[in-house]
TORKETOR-393217 format. One record per residue (C-alpha): residue number from 1; x, y, z. Coordinates in pm, 1 decimal, always signed. Layout:
<nugus>
+------+----------+----------+----------+
! sedo !     east !    north !       up !
+------+----------+----------+----------+
!  NUM !        X !        Y !        Z !
...
+------+----------+----------+----------+
</nugus>
This chain:
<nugus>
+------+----------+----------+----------+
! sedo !     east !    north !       up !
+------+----------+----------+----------+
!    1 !     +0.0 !     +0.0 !     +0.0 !
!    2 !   +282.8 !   +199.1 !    +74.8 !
!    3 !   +418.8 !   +233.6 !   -324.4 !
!    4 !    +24.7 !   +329.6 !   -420.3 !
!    5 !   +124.0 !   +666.6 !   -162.9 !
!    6 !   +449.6 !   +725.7 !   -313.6 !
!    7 !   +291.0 !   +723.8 !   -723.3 !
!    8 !   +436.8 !   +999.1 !   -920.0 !
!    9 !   +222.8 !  +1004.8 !  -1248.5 !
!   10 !   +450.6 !  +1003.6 !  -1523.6 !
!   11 !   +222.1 !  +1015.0 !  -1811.3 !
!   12 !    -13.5 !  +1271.5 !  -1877.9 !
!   13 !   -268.3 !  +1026.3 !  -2110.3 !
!   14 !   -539.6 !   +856.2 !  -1901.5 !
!   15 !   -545.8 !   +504.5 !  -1762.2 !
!   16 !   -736.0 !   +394.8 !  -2080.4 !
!   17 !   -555.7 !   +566.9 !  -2330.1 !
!   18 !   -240.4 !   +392.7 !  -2223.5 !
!   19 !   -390.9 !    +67.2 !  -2166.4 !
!   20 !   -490.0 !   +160.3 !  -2585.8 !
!   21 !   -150.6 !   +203.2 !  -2620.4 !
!   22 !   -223.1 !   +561.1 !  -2713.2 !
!   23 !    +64.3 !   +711.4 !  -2499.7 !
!   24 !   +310.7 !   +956.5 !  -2671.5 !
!   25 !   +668.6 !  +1042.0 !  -2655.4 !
!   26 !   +792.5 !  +1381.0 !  -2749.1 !
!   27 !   +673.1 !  +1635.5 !  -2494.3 !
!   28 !   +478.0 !  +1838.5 !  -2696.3 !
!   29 !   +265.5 !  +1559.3 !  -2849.0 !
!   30 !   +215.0 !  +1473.9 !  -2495.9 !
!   31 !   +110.2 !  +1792.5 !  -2385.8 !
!   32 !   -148.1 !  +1828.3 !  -2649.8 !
!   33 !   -285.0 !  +1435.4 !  -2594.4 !
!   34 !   -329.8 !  +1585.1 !  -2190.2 !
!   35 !   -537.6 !  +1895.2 !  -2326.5 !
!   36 !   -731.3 !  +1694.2 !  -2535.8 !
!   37 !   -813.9 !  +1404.2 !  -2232.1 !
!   38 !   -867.1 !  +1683.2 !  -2024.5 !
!   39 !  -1130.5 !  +1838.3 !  -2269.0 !
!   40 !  -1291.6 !  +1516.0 !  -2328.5 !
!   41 !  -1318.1 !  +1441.6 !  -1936.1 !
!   42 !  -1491.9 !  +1786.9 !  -1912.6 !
!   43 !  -1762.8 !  +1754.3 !  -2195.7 !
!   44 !  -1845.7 !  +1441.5 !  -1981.9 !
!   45 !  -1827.1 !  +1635.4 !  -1627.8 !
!   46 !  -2013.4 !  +1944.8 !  -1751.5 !
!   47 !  -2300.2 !  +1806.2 !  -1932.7 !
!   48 !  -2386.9 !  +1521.5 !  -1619.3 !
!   49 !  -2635.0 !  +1626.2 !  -1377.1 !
!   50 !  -2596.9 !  +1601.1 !  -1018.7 !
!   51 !  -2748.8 !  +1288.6 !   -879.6 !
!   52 !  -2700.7 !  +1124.1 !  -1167.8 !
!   53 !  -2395.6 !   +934.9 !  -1076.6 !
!   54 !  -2442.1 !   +705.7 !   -787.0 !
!   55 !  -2084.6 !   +714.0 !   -642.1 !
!   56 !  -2083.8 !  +1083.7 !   -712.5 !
!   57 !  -2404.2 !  +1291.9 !   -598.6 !
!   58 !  -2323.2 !  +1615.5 !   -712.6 !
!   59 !  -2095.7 !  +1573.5 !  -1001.1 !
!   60 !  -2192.1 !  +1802.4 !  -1325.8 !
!   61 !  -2376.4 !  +2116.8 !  -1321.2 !
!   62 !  -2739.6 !  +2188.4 !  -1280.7 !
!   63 !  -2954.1 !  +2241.2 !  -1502.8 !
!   64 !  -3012.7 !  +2640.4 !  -1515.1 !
!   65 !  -3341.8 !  +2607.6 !  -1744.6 !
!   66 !  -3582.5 !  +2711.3 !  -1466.8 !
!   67 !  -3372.2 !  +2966.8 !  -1331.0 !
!   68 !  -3568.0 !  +3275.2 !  -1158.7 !
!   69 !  -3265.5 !  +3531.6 !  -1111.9 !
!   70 !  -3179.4 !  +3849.6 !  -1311.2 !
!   71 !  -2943.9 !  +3764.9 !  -1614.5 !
!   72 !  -2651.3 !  +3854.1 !  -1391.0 !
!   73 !  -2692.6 !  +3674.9 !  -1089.1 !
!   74 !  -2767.4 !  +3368.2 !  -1360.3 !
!   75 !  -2468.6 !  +3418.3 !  -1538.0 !
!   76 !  -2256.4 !  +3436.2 !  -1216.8 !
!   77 !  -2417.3 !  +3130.4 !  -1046.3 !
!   78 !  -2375.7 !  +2916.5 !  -1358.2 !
!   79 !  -2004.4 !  +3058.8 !  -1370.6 !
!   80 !  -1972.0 !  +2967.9 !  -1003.1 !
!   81 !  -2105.3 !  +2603.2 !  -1076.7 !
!   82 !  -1928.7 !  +2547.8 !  -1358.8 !
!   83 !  -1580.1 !  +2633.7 !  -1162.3 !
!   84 !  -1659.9 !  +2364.2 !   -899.2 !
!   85 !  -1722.8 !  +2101.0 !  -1145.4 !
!   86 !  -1424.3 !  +2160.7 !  -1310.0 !
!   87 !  -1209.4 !  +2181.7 !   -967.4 !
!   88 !  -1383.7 !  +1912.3 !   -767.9 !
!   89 !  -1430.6 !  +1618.5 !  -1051.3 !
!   90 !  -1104.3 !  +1698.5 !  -1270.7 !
!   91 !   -773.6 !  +1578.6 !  -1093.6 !
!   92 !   -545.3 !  +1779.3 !  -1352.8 !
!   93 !   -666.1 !  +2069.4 !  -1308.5 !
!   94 !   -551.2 !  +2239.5 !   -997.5 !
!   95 !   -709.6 !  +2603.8 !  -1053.4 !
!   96 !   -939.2 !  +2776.9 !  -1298.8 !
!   97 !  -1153.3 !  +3045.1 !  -1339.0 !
!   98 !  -1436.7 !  +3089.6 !  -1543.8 !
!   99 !  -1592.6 !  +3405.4 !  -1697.6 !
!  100 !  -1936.9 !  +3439.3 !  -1868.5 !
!  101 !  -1874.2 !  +3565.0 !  -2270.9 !
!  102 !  -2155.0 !  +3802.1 !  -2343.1 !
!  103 !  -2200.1 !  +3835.9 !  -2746.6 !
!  104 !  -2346.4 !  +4109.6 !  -2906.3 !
!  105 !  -2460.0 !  +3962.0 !  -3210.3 !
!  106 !  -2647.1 !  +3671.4 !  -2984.8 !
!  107 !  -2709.7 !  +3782.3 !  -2609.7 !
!  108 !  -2888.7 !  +3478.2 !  -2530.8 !
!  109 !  -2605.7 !  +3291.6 !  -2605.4 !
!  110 !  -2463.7 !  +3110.1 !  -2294.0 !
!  111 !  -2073.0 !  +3102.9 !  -2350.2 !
!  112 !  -1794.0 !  +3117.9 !  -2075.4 !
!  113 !  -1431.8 !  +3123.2 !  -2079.1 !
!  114 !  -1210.3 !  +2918.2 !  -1887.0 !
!  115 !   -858.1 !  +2980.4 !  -1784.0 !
!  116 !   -665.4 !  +2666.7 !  -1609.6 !
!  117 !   -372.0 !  +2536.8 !  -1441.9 !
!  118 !   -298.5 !  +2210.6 !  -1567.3 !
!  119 !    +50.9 !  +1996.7 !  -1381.5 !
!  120 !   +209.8 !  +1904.6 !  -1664.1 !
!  121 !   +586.5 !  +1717.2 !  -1637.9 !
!  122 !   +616.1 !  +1910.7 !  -1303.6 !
!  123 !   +549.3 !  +2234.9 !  -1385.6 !
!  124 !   +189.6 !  +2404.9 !  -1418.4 !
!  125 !    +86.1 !  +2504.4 !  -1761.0 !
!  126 !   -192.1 !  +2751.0 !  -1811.4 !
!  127 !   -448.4 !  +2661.6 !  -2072.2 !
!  128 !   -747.9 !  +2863.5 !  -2198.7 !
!  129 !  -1114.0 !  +2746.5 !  -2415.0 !
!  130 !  -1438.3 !  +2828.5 !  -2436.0 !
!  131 !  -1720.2 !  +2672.3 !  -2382.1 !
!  132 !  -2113.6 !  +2710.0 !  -2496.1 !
!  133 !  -2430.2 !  +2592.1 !  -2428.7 !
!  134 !  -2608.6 !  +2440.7 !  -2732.8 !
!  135 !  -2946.5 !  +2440.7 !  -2841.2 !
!  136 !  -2982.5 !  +2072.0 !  -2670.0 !
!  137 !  -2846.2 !  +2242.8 !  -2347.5 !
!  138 !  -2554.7 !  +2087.8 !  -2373.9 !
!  139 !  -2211.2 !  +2230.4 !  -2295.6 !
!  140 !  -1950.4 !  +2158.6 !  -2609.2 !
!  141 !  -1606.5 !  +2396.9 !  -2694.7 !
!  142 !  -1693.7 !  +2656.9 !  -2923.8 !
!  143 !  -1515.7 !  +2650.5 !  -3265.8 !
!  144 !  -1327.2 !  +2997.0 !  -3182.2 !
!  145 !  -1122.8 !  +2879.1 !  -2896.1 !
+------+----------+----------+----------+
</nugus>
């Protein structure tokens, strides 16, 4: 039990990408395989509803459909809810922020942008996307990030 305390993660794809074999070498190809696991794991995280995990009760964000505040309180409380999914349910991510993204040309248009701290080969590497609700309500990157 004592070497499970003492694990130093040396490779930044996830257990069953390099169980796939889908590991990489050069540092840079590894950095971008981390960014993308990291995006995948969030699409997943983000668009799950609390309760709806059994071994996690409150992992994913609430659904915000019914919502009775004033467009900034709603914007600030999804921001706020979107942060603690991302810091309480993604390991590699030790920090972020999250900002709502108010459009002009669509003001309905739910989009945030998030700044994180991601350990990468011991040092922390700041990444940035952004991410929109769809018309099915669900949370995907949007194509300008």
């Amino acid at each position: 039990m004592a070497a499970l305390l003492n694990w130093v993660r040396g490779s930044s794809a996830s257990l069953f990408e390099r169980i796939q074999g889908e590991g990489n070498s050069s540092s840079r190809s590894r950095l971008s395989g981390l960014i993308c696991s990291v995006q995948q794991h969030l699409i997943e995280v983000l668009n799950s509803r609390p309760g709806g995990c059994q071994s996690a009760v409150g992992l994913g964000v609430v659904d915000f459909n019914d919502a009775t505040a004033t467009t900034s309180d709603f914007r600030t409380s999804i921001e706020r809810a979107i942060k603690e999914c991302i810091e309480g349910y993604e390991p590699r991510i030790s920090s972020a922020t999250v900002q709502s993204v108010i459009s002009d040309a669509d003001p309905l248009l739910l989009s945030f942008h998030i700044k994180a701290c991601v350990d990468f080969d011991d040092m922390g590497d700041v990444v940035e996307f952004n991410i929109q609700l769809n018309n099915n309500r669900r949370y995907c990157f949007s194509q300008d990030a």
